[in-house]
C-alpha positions in Angstrom: -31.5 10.9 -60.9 -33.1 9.7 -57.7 -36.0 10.3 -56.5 -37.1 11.6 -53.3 -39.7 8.8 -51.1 -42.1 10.5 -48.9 -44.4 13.2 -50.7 -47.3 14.6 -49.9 -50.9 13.8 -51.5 -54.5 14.9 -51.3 -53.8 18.3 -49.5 -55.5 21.3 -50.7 -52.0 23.8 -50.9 -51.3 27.4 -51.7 -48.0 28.8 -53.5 -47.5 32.2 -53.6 -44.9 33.7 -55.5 -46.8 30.5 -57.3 -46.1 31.2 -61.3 -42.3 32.3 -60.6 -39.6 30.0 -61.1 -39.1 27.7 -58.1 -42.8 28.5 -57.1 -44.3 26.7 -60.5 -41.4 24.0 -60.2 -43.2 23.1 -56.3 -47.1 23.9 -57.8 -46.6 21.8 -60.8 -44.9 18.8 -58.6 -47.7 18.9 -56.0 -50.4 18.9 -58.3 -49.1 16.3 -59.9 -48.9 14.3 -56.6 -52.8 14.5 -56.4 -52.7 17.7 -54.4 -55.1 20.9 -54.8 -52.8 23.4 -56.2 -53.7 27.1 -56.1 -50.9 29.2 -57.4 -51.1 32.8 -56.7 -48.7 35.3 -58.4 -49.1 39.3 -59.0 -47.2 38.9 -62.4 -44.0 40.7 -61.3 -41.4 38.1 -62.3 -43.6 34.9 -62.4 -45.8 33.9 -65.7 -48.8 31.4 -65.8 -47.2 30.1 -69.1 -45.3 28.0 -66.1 -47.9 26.2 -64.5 -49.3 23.1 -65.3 -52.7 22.4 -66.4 -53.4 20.7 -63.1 -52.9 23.9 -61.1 -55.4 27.2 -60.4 -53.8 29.9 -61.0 -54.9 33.3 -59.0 -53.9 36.3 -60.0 -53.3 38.6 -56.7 -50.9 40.5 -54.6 -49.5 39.2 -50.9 -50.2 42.2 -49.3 -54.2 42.2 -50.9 -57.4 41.3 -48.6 -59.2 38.0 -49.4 -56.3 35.8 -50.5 -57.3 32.1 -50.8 -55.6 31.0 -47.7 -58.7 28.8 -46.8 -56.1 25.6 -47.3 -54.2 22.8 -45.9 -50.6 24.3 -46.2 -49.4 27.4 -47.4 -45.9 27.9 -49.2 -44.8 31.7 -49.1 -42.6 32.0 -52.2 -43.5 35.3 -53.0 -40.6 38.0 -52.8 -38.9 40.6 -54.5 -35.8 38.2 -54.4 -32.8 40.1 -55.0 -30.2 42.7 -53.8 -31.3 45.0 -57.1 -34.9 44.8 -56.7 -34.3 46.1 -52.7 -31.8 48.0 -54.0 -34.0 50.2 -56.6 -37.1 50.1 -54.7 -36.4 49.2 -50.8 -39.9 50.4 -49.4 -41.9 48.2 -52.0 -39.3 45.6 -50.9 -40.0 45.4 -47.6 -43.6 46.0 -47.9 -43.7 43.0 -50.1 -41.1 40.8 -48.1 -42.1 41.4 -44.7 -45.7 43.2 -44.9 -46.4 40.2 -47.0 -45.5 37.5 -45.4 -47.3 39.1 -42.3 -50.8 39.5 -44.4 -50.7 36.0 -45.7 -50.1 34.1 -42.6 -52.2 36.0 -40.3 -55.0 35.0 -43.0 -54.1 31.6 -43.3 -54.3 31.1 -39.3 -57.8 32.8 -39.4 -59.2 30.4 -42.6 -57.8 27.3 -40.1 -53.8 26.7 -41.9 -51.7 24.8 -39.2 -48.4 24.9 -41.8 -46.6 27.7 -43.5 -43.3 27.0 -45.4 -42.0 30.1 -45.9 -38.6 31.2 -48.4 -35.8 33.1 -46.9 -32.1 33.8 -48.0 -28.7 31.8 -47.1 -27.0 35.4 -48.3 -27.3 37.3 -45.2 -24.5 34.4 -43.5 -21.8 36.3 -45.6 -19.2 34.7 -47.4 -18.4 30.8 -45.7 -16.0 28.6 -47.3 -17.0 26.2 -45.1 -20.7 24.0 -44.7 -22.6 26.8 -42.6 -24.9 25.7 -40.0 -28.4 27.8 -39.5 -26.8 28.7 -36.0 -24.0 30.9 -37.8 -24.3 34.2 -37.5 -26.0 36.4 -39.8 -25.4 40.4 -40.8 -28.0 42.3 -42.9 -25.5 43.6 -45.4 -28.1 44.4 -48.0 -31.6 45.8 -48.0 -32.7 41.9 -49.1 -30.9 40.1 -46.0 -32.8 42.8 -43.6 -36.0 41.7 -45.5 -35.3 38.2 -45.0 -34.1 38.1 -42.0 -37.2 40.5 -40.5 -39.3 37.7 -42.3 -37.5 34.8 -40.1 -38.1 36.8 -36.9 -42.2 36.9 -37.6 -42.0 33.3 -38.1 -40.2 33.1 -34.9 -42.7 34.9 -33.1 -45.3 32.8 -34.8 -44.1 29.9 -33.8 -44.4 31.4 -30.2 -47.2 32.7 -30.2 -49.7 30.7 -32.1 -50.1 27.0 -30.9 -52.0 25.9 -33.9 -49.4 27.0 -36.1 -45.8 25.5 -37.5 -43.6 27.9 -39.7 -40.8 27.2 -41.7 -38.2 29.0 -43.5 -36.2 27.8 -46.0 -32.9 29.1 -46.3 -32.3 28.5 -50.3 -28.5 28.2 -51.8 -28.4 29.2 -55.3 -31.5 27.4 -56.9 -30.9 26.8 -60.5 -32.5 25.0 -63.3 -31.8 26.5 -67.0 -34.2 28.7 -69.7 -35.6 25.4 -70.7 -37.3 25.4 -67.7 -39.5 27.6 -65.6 -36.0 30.0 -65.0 -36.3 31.5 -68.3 -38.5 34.0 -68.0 -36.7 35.8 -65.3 -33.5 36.9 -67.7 -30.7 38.9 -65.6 -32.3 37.7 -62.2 -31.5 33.7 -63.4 -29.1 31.8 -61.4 -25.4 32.7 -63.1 -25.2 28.7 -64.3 -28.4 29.0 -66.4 -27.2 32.8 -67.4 -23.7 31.5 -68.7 -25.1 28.3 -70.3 -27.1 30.1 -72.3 -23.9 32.9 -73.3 -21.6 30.0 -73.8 -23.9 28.3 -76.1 -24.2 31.4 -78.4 -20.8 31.7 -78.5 -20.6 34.3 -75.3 -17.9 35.2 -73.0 -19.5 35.0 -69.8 -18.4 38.1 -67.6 -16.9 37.2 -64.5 -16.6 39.2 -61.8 -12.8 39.3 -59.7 -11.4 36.3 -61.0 -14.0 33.6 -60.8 -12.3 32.0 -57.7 -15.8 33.1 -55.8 -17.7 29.6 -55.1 -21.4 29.1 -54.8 -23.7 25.8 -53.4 -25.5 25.5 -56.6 -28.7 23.6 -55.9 -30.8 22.0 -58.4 -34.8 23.2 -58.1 -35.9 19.5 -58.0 -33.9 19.0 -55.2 -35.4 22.4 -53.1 -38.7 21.5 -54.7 -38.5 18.2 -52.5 -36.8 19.7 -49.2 -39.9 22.3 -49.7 -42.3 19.2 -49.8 -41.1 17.4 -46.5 -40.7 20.7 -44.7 -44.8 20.8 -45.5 -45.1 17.6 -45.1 -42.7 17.2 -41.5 -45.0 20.2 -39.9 -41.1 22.1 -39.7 -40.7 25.2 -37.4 -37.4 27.1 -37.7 -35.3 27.8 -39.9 -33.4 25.2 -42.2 -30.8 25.4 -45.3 -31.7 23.8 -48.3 -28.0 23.3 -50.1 -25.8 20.4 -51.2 -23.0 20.9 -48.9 -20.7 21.2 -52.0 -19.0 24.6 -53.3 -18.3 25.1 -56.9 -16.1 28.1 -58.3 -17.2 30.4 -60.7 -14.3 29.2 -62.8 -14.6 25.6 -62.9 -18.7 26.3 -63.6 -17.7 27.8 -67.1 -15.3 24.3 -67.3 -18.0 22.3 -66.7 -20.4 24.1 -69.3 -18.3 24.2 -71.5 -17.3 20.1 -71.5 -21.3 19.5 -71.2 -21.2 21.8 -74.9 -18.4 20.4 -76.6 -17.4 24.2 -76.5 -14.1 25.8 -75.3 -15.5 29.6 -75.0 -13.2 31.9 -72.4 -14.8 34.0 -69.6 -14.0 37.6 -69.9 -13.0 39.1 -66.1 -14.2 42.6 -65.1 -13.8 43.7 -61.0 -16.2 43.2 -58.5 -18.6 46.3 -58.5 -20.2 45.5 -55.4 -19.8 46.6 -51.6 -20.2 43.8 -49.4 -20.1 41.1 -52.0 -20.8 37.5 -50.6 -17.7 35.5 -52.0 -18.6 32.1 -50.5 -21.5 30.3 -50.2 -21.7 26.6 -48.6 -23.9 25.0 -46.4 -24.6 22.3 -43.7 -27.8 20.4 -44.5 -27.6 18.4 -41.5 -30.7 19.8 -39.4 -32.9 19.0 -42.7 -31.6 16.3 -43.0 -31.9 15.0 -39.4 -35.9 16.2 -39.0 -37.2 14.1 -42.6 -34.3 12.7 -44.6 -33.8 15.3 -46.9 -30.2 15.1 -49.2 -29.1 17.0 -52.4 -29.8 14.2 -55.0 -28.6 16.2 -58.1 -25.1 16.3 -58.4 -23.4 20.3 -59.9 -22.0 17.8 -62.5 -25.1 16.7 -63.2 -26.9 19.3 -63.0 -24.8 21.3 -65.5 -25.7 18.5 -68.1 -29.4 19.1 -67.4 -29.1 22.5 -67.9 -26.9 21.9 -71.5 -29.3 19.1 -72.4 -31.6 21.1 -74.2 -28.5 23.2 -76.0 -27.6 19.7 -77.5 -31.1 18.8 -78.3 -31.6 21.9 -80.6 
């Protein structure tokens, strides 16, 4: 696997959202850059079970007083990050999603923070066969994607409106990693590759939904951990995708799992229950890639081996 180059080192940085799955995967790899990690985390989906020893962990809500912005860079990871969650609960959801991301940088650019890296969502672009630039435009389909996308127009106006202050979102394509990593812990809410590994390898059928022709851009966390880094790192304002540029069916995932298995286990196929249903995902890495360097370094192929690795161990 290659390695991303440029990181960044001796910065004191806050992750919130910190103990969650891609949050700790970003802590732990700062801290271990020689960075002064404080991960903060309310419990909901994230655990401090996956942080590091090198990291302080603070247990605390986004939308509390006194958070611990008083730091170099802030990462705003911290969401209720799915269609369901809005779905069940859409005034917590975007109390936490926008309220939140409102209370934390607003105290971050009072304690003296000049950077905020923020998550957003590459959902609300809809289904897109093709590589989908962050021009493209985007519908608020679901209570989520309205979150998201009334998170994106705060950092817009931040970036307007503050001089002394670069935000940048992160539009994430289906960040996977497997239950041997920090992904375990967040069970029906896991990326589908790290859901059906674990099915397959128990001797599952995998449910797809329609007939698994729908495609996703299934992104390794070490690769988003990285693009998340050099956004810091870059001083980024906008909006960027954080993708591989490579679409993967539903279909030939399950292939791929089960060759990485030595398994030959058959989806079952049920219809799609869902309204508004994003099909396609796929995107165009080019403006990342163009402001620090950034590329996908983990192939699906590869990444689907990760993901088994610890299957085959066992």
């Amino acid at each position: 696997m290659l390695k991303h180059t440029a990181h960044m080192d001796g910065k004191r940085v806050l992750v919130t959202g910190g103990a969650g799955f891609i949050g700790s995967n970003l802590a732990n790899h700062l801290a271990s850059e020689g960075n002064d990690v404080v991960a903060l985390d309310n419990g909901y989906l994230g655990t401090p079970e996956n942080l590091s020893a090198g990291v302080e962990f603070v247990e605390a809500d986004v939308l509390d007083d006194d958070l611990p912005t008083d730091v170099d860079v802030v990462y705003h990871l911290a969401a209720l990050s799915s269609r369901q969650m809005l779905e069940e609960n859409p005034r917590q959801g975007a109390r936490v999603n926008v309220e939140g991301f409102v209370n934390v940088v607003e105290q971050a650019h009072a304690d003296g923070c000049d950077t905020v890296v923020y998550a957003s969502t590459s959902s609300a672009y809809g289904s897109r066969t093709e590589p989908t630039p962050e021009d493209t435009d985007m519908e608020a389909s679901t209570g989520y994607d309205a979150s998201m996308l009334g998170r994106e127009r705060y950092g817009e106006y931040y970036n307007d409106f503050y001089d002394d202050l670069t935000c940048a979102g992160m539009r994430f394509f289906s960040v996977y990693q497997g239950y041997d990593g920090s992904e375990g812990h967040k069970g029906e809410y896991a990326n589908t590759v790290s859901q059906f590994t674990e099915q397959i390898a128990n001797g599952e059928s995998p449910v797809l939904w329609g007939d698994g022709s729908q495609t996703r851009d299934f992104t390794h966390v070490s690769d988003i951990v990285a693009g998340l880094e050099l956004a810091g790192d870059h001083n980024l304002a906008g909006v960027y995708n954080l993708g591989t540029g490579e679409a993967y069916s539903f279909n030939e995932m399950v292939d791929l799992i089960n060759d990485a298995l030595g398994t030959d286990v058959e989806p079952k196929y049920e219809p799609i229950p869902l309204k508004n249903y994003v099909h396609d995902t796929c995107a165009d890495y080019s403006r990342i890639h163009d402001a620090t360097g950034w590329e996908p370094t983990v192939s699906f192929e590869e990444g689907v081996e990760l993901v088994c690795e610890p299957y085959l161990d066992g």
